[in-house]
C-alpha positions in Angstrom: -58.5 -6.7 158.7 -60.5 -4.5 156.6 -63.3 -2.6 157.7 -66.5 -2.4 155.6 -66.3 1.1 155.3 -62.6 0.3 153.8 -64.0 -1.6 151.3 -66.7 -0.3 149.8 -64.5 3.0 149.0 -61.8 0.7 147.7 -64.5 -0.8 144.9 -66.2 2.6 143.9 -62.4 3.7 142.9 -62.3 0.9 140.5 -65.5 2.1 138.5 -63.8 5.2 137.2 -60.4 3.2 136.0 -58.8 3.8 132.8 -59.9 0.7 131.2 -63.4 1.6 131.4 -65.4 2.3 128.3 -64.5 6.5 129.1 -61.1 6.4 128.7 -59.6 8.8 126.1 -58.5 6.2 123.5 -60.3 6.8 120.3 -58.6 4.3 118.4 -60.4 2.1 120.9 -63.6 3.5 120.5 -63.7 2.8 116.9 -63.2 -0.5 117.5 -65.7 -1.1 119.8 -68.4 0.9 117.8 -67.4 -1.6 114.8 -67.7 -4.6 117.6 -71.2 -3.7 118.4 -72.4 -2.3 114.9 -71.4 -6.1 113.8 -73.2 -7.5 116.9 -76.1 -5.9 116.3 -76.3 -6.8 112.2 -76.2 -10.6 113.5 -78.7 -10.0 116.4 -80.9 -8.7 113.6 -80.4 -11.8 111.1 -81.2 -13.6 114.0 -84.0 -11.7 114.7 -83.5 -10.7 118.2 -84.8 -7.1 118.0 -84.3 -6.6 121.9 -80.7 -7.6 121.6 -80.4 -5.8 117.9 -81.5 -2.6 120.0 -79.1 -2.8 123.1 -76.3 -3.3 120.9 -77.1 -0.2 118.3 -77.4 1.8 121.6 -74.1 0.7 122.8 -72.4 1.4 119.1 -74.4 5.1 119.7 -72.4 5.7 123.1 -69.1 5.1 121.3 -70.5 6.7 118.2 -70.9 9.8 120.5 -67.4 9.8 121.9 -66.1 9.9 119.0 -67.6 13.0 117.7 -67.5 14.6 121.0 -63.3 14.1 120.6 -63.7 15.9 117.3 -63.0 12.4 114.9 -65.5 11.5 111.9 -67.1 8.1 111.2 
């Protein structure tokens, strides 16, 4: 049986895992800037400005990454 303590430390690992928005894949990156640059042009035809918002800010973070790892866009 697992104790709580157990499990609580088991979950927090899984936060940092390599299939998390921080791992160092730039090709990946791009793609999900592109994802959420296109999300947030239809959020704006649809005139959702709260959602048009969130997703620019996400396409920002990736944005970021990207010229952080020394790569232009």
């Amino acid at each position: 049986m697992t104790s709580r303590t157990d499990r609580r430390t088991s979950g927090s690992s899984r936060r940092h895992s390599p299939g998390r928005a921080q791992a160092v894949n730039p090709a990946q990156w791009r793609q999900n800037l592109e994802r959420y640059r296109a999300l947030a042009e239809e959020a704006g035809r649809v005139a959702d400005p709260v959602a048009r918002e969130n997703y620019y800010q996400h396409a920002e973070h990736y944005l970021r990454l990207i010229h952080e790892a020394g790569g232009q866009d």
